[in-house]
C-alpha positions in Angstrom: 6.3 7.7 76.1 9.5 8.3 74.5 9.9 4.4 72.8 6.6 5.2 71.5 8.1 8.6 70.0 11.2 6.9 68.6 8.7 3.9 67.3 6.5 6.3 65.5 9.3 8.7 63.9 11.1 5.3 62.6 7.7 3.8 61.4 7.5 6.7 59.5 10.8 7.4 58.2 10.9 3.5 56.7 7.5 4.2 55.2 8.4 7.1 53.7 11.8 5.4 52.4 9.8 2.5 51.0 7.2 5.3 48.9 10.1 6.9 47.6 11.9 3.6 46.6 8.3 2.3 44.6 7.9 5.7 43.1 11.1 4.9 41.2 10.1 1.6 39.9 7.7 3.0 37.1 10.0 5.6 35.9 10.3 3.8 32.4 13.0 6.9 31.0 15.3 5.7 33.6 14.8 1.8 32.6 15.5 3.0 29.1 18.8 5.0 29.8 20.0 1.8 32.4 19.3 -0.9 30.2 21.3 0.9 26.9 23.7 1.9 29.2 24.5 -1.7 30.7 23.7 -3.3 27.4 26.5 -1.5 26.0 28.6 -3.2 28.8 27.5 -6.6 28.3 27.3 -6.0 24.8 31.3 -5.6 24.4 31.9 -9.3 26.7 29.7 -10.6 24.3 31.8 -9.4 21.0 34.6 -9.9 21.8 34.1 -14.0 23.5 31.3 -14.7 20.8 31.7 -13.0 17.6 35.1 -11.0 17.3 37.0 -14.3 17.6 39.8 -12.5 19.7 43.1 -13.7 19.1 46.5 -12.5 20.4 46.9 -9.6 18.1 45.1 -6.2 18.9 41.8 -6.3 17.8 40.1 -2.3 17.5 36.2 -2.9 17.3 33.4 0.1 17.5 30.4 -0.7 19.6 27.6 1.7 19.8 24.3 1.7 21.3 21.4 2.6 18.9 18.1 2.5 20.8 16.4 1.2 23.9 13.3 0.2 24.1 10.8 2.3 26.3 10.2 -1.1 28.0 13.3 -1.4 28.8 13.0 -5.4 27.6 15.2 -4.8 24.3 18.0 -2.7 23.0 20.0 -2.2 20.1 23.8 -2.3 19.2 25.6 -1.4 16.1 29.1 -3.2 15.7 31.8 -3.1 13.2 35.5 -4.3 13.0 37.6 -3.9 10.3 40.2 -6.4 10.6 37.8 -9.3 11.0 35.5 -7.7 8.3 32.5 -7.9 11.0 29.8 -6.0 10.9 26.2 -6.2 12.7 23.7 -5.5 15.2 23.3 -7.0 18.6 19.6 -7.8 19.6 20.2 -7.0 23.6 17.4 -8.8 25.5 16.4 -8.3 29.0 13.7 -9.7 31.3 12.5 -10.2 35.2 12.6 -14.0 36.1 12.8 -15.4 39.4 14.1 -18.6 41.1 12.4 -21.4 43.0 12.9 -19.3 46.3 10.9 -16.5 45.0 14.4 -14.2 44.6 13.7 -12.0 41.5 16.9 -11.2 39.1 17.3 -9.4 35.4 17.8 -11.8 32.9 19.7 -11.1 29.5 20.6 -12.3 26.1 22.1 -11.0 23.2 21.5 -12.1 19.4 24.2 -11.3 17.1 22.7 -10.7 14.0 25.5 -10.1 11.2 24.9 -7.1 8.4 23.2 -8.6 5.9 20.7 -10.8 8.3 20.4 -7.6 10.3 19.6 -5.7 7.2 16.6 -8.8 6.2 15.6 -8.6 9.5 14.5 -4.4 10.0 13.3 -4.9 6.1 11.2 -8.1 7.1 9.4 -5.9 10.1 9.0 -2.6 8.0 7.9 -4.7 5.2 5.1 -6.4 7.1 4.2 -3.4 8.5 3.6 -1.7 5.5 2.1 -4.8 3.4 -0.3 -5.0 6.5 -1.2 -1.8 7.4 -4.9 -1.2 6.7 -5.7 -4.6 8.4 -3.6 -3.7 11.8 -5.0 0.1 11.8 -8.7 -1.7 11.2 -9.1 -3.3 14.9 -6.4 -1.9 17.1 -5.1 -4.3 19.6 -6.6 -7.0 17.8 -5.6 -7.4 14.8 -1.4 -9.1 14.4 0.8 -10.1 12.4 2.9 -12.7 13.2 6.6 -14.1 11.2 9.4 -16.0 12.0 12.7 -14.8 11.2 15.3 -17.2 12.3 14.9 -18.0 15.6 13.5 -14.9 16.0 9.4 -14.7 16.6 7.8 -11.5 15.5 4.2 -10.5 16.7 3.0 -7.1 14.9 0.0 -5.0 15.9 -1.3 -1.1 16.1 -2.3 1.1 18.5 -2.8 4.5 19.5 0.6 5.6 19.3 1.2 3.9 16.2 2.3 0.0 16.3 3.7 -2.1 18.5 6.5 -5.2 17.8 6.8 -8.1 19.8 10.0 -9.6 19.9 10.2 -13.4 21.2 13.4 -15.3 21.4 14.3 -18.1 23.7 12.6 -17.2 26.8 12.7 -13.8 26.1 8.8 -11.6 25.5 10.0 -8.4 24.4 7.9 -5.2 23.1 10.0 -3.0 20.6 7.7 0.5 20.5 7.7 2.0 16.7 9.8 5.0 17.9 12.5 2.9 19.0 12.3 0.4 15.9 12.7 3.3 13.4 15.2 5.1 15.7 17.4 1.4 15.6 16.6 1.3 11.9 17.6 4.5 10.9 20.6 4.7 13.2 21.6 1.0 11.7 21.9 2.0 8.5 23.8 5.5 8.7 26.7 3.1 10.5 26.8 -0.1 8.4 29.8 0.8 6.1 
């Protein structure tokens, strides 16, 4: 009688452990807040080995995170150094892959996209969102828009909560809400000096 006590209470203790564990998985404000926060991480290996060409002098650099999507899938990153006369946004990508064992792991990339490109590049989406904008608002979920900018793939479309960007680059799907586009956009260009 008393295993089957001790069975029950730990049957019930790892059940409870395991709701409380899934109950965290779709709380999308902490995705956000974790992915900016680690994105700014990564982001600085990523200056400093692919774009800040490091030398042996001291190099001071400014790396601040702009948005995150809601997703959780893509964030944004101003960057600016004076003595290299470098200035940008980094395109931080993140997505769930998994191995030929099954093991699932976070993925990431980051696109370096210097001032000016970055500057073509929010233009290029606002623009086709506003050229566009009776025929995206006239079927919602239906009706796209689609560009390539670089090697940058851009899918366009509306919904209830306004529109919605699709992002693909390499093997990376990721959805940009318009909140957190115009919140990257506008943050982008109070920075760029």
């Amino acid at each position: 009688m008393k295993n089957i006590f001790t069975l029950l209470i730990c049957l019930t203790l790892s059940i409870a452990s395991f709701a409380q564990v899934k109950q965290n998985d779709y709380n999308l404000f902490q995705a956000k807040e974790f992915s900016k926060e680690i994105s700014l991480f990564k982001a600085k290996k990523f200056l400093i080995n692919n774009v800040l060409d490091i030398d042996n002098t001291n190099t001071q650099f400014e790396a601040i995170p702009l948005a995150a999507a809601s997703s959780g899938e893509l964030t944004t990153l101003f960057y600016w150094c004076e003595s290299k006369n470098k200035e940008g946004l980094i395109l931080g990508f993140y997505g769930d892959y998994w191995n030929e064992s099954g093991v699932v792991y976070q993925g990431f990339g980051f696109k370096n996209l210097p001032k000016e490109k970055a500057i073509e590049f929010l233009n290029k989406i606002n623009e086709s969102i506003e050229t566009n904008i009776k025929f995206l608002k006239d079927s919602n979920d239906n009706n796209n828009v689609a560009f390539q900018y670089d090697d940058l793939k851009v899918m366009i479309w509306s919904s209830s909560n306004g529109y919605l960007i699709r992002v693909f680059w390499k093997d990376f799907d990721s959805t940009w809400e318009k909140t957190s586009f115009e919140r990257s956009k506008r943050r982008f260009e109070k920075k760029i000096k």
